[in-house]
N, C-alpha and C positions, 0 to 999 in steps of 0.2 A: 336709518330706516323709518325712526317716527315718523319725518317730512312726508313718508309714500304711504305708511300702512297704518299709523297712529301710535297712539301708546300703548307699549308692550312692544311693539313691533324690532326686532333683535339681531344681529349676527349672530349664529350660533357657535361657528365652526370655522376655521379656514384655516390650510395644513397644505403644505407642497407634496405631490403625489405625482403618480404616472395614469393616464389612460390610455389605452390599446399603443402603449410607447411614445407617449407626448408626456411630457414635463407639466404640470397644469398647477395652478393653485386652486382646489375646489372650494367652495364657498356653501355653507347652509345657513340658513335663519329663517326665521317666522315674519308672518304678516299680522298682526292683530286683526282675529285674536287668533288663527291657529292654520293659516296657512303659510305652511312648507313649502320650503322653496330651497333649490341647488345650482350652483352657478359654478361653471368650469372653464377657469380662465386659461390657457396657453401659456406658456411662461415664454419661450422665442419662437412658436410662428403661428401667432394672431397675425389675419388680412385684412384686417380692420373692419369684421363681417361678422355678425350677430344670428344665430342661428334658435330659436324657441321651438320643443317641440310637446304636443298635446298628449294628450291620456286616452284610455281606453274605456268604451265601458260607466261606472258612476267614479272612476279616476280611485282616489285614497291611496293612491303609492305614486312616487317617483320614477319615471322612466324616462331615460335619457337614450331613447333612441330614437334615430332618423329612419323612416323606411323612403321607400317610392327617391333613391337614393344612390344606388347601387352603382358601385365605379367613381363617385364624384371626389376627385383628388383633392379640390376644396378641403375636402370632409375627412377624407383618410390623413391627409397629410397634417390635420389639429389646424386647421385654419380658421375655425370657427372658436368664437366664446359661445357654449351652450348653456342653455335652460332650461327648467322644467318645473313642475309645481304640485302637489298634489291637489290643490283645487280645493282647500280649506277643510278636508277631512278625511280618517282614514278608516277601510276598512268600507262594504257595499250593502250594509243593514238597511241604509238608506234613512235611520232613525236622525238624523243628523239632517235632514230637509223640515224638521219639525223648528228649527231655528231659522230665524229671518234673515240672517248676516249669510251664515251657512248654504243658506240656497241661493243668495245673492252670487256667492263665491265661488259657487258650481256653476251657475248661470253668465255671469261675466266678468266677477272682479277677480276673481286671484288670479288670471293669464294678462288682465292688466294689470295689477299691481306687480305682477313678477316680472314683465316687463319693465315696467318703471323702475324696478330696484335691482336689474339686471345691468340696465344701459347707466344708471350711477355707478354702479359698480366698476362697469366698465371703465369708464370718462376717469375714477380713484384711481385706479390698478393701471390705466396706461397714460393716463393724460389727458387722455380723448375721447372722444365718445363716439362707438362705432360709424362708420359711414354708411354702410348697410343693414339694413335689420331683416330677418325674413322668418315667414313661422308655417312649421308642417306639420301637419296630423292627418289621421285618420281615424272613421269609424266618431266617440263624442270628440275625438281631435279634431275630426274635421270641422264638426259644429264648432269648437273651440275656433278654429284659424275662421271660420265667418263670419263668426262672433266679434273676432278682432278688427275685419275687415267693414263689417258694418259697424259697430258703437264707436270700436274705437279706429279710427281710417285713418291714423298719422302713428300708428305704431308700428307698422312693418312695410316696408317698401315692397315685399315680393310676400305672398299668401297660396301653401298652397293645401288642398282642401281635399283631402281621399275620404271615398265612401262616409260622406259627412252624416252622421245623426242628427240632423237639421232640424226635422219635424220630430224634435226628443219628445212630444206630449203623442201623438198618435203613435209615434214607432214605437213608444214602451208600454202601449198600451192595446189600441186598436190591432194593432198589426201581429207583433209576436203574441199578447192574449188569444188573437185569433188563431193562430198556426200552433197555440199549446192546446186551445181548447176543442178544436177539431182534430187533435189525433190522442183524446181518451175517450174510452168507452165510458159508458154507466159505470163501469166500477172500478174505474179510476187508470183502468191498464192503457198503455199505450198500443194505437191499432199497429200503426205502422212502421215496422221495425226496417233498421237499418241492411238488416240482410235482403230486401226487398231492392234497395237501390240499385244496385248493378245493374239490374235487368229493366229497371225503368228509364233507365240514364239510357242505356243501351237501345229502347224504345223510340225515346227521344231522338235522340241522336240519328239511328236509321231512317225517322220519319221526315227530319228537317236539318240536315247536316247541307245536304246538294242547296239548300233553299237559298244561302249565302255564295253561291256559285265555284265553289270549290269543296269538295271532301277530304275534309284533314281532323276529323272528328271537334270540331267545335263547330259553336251554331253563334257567328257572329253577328246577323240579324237575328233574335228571337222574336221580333217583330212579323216576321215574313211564315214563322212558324206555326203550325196546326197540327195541333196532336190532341188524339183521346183515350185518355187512361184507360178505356173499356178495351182498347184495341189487345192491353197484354192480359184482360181480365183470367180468369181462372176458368176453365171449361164445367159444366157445371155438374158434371160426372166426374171430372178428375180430383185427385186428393190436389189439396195447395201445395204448394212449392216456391220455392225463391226463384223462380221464374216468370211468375205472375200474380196478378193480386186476387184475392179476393174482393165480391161487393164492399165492403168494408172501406176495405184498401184501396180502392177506386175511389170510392165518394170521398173520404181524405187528399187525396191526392188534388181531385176538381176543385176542392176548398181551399187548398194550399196557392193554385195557379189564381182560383177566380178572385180570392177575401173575401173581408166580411161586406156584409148588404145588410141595411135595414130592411125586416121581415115584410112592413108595412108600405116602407115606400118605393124600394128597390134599390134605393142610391147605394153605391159604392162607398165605403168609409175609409179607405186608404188611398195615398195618389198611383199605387200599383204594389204589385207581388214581386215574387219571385219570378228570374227567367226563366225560360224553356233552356237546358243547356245546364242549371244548375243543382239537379240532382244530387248528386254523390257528398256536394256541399250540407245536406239537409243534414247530416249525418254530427249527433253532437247539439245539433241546435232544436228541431224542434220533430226530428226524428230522433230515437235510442234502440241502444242497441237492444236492449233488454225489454217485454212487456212491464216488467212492475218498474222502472228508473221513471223519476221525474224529469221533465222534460228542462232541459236547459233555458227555453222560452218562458219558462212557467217563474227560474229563478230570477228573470230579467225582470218582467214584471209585477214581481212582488212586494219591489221596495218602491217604485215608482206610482204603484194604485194606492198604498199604506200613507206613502209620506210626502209626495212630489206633485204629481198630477192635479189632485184635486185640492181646492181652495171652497171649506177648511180641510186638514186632512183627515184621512179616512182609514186610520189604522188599523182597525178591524176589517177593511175591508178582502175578500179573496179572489181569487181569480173566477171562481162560477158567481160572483157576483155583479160581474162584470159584462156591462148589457149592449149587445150590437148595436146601435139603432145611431140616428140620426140627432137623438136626444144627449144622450154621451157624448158624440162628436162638439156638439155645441158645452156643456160643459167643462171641456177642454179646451175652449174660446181665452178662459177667463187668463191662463196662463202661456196660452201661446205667447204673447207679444213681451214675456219673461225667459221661458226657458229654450224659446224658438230661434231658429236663426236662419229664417227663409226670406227676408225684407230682398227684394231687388232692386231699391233701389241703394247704388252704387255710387250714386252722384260725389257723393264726399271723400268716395276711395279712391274713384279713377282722377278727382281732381287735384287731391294727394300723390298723382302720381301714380298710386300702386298698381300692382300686376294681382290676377288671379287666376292659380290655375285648378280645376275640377280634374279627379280622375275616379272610373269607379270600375268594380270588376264585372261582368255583365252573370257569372254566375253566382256572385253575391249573394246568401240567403238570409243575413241578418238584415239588410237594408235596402229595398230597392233600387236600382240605379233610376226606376222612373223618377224617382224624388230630385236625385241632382240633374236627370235632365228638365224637371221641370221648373227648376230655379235656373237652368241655361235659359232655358223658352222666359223665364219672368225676366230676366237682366234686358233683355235684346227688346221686350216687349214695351219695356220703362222707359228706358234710356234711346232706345233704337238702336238695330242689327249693326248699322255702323261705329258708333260710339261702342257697344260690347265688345266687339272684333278688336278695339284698340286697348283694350286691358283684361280678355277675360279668354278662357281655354278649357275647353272640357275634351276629355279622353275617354273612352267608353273600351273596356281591355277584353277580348274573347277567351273563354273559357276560365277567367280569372276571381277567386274568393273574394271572401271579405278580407281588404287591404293588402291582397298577396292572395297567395297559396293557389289551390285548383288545377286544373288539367291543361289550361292557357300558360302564355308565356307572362307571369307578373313579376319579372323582375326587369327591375328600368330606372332610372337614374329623369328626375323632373326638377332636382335642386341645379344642377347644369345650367340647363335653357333657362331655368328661371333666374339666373345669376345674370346669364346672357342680355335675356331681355331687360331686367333693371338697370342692368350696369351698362349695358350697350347699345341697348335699342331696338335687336336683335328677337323679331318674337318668335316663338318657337311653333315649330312646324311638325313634322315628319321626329317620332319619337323613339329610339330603338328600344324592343322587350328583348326579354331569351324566358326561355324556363331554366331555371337553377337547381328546382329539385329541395330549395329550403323554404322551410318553414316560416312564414312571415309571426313577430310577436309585436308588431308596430299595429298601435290598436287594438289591439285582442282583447275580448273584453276578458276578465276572469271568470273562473267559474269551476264547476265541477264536469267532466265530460260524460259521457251518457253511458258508459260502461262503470260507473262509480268513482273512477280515476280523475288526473287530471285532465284537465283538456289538451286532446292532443295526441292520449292514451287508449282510443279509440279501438275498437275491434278494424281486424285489417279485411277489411272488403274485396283482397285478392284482386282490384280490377288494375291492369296493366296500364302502368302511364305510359301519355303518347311519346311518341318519338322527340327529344329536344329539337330544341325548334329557334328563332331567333324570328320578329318579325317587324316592319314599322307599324307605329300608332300614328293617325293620324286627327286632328282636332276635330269636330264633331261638327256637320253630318257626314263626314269623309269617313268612309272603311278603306282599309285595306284593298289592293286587289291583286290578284294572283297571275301570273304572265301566261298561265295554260304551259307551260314546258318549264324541265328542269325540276328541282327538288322543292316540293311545297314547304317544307321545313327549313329551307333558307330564304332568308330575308331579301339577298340578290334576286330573288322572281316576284319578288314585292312592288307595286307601286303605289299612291294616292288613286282612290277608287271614287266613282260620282257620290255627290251627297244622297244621303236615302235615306229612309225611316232602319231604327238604330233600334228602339226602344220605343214602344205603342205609349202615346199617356189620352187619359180616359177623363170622361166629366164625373166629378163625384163633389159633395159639399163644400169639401173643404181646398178647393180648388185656388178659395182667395187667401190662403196662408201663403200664398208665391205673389201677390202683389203687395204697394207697399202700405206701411204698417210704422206706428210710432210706439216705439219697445216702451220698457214698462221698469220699472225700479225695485 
């Protein structure tokens, strides 16, 4: 391990075990100086197929799971040697970005070093050294797998990339700071309480459900969508109610869809929001259940203003110090091309061979899906539409959470086709979803949930999920389309629908964080 990670660097552990009923030798040790790493080898059925999967969140624990996955016999059957890392620290204080090695390692060395000391491991343990390598994540996983795909292009054959935290300097900053800071009041309470959602979702929904040319309660263009919160506003006689908002409650909501803007010049400070369609999701994040609960957006960005973001850092710093404007935007320049992983140019990975696949859930409220459509739009814009088509896929999933979950069908299986297309040629097309009804923990960042519990533990919103459902995905600008007869909820009245606007993306500053860009050390 000194050859990969230096001196210090260690085996720590390796002991014959079982996982979900496979035989495995698990493997732990360090990277000097203190990134963790686990590697789980098959004892008789490795396929000679190398499987690396990313973290959540500011990562500090080990998670060894595969989401965006579901079904893949690969996977079930222990065919994979797995990996995973903790990204050189543990625990999400973030005091640990005040080291220079340390934010190196959260930025891109420990998912290559853990690779490196994975595929040796490999090559000891069988003889050989995998034939396949492929890496999944989501949420900073996904930043993780583009991270891999851009610096380092000869580490994985197949990449694939859900709800990527790509733009990690504005999305922990500009974006969630903004959705924490427009729903407290003066004195600190939160406006917009989660009991409020139902009936806004419910708003939503009735105003632009038909807009997608089918009503099946999801809004799979939000693009095509028009709605105004004033519409469920509160009459100004009646007492409030969880049926509509108050002025308040309105003006939070228009701030949630529009972001922030500089006061002075008007420009937009993020590449997009939130969808229309993703409501019920706000709930936990940067709506609570409770007026006096801190906002789960407020704990995202507090380690990221303090010890990450800015060069030098700004430990003292808080989140009302924290200034919209066009000025910020640009001091956030200085580490983009370190903690960023939006570079489209691809040249070195499609020449490598590799594959890339994008998927994001279009109710998403920690990340917007504008960001990974608009690093689609930068690939194709680089390289050209045809050269992208040959190595690159983006999925855009209706009614679907951050990395899973929500009222959409986001359970689907992308390691499949992705195996397909490396190993055979075979690009993937037409994607089957269902809703399953579980809880996705693949990417999740941690946290506390907004009723004081865990995340997860959430007050129950009473609102009826839709009917299960099964539908295709198809690669982006292709929607779904519905046959008009027979049951909307089976997949059989599905087909490939014309390309169309998916997701609106907007001119705002930092538009050139999607062209290319030479990273930074």
């Amino acid at each position: 391990m000194t050859a990969i990670g230096g001196a210090g660097s260690t085996i720590t552990a390796a002991t014959e075990t079982t996982s979900d009923g496979i035989a495995v030798c698990n493997v732990t040790g360090t990277l000097a100086p203190q990134v963790n790493f686990q590697v789980v080898l098959p004892m008789e059925s490795w396929t000679q197929r190398y499987l690396q999967v990313g973290c959540g969140g500011l990562c500090g624990n080990i998670t060894l799971t595969s989401g965006a996955s579901t079904g893949c016999k690969v996977l079930n059957d222990g065919g994979f040697v797995m990996a995973a890392t903790d990204m050189g620290h543990t625990g999400n204080d973030g005091k640990w970005g005040l080291d220079e090695t340390q934010r190196a390692d959260f930025a891109y060395r420990a998912q290559h070093l853990t690779a490196e000391a994975a595929k040796a491991l490999i090559a000891a343990f069988y003889g050989q050294p995998p034939q396949y390598s492929y890496f999944n994540g989501c949420s900073d996983g996904g930043r993780e797998a583009l991270m891999e795909a851009m610096r380092f292009p000869d580490d994985f054959d197949g990449v694939i990339a859900g709800a990527p935290a790509m733009l990690f300097q504005v999305q922990n900053t500009l974006y969630h700071g903004w959705m924490a800071a427009s729903n407290y009041d003066a004195d600190g309470e939160v406006i917009l309480t989660s009991s409020k959602l139902p009936a806004l979702h419910a708003a939503v929904v009735a105003a632009c459900d038909e807009s997608d040319g089918v009503t099946d309660g999801l809004i799979a263009q939000p693009a095509l969508c028009s709605f105004d919160p004033q519409s469920i506003a509160c009459a100004a006689d009646a007492a409030e109610n969880d049926q509509c908002l108050s002025p308040a409650q309105v003006e939070v909501v228009r701030k949630f869809y529009a972001g922030p803007q500089d006061a002075e010049s008007g420009a937009y400070l993020t590449a997009g929001q939130p969808q229309y369609g993703s409501e019920l999701e706000w709930q936990g994040v940067y709506v609570a259940d409770n007026a006096d609960s801190e906002l789960f957006s407020q704990m995202i960005v507090d380690p990221v203003l303090k010890y990450l973001a800015f060069d030098p850092a700004r430990p003292e710093m808080e989140l009302a110090d924290l200034k919209f404007t066009e000025a910020t935007l640009t001091e956030l320049r200085t580490r983009h091309p370190f903690f960023d992983a939006t570079n489209p140019d691809l040249s070195a990975f499609e020449a490598a061979g590799g594959k890339l696949i994008m998927w994001h859930g279009l109710a998403d409220p920690h990340i917007s899906p504008a960001n990974t459509l608009a690093l689609h739009e930068g690939i194709a814009a680089t390289l050209g539409a045809d050269s992208a088509a040959g190595f690159e896929r983006l999925y855009l999933l209706p009614g679907v959470g951050h990395c899973g979950g929500g009222q959409g069908p986001g359970s689907l299986d992308l390691l499949s086709p992705m195996m397909a297309w490396v190993e055979d040629g075979t690009a993937p097309e037409a994607v089957m979803t269902s809703s399953s009804g579980e809880e996705s923990g693949f990417g999740q960042p941690d946290g506390v949930g907004s009723d004081g519990g865990e995340r997860g533990q959430a007050l129950d919103l009473g609102v009826e999920p839709l009917p299960a459902m099964t539908r295709p995905a198809y690669p982006y600008p292709h929607v779904a389309s519905w046959s008009g007869e027979g049951d909307v909820n089976d997949s059989a009245q599905w087909s490939m629908g014309p390309a169309t606007e998916i997701v609106s993306l907007r001119d705002w500053p930092g538009a050139d964080f999607f062209t290319p860009y030479a990273f930074s050390e």
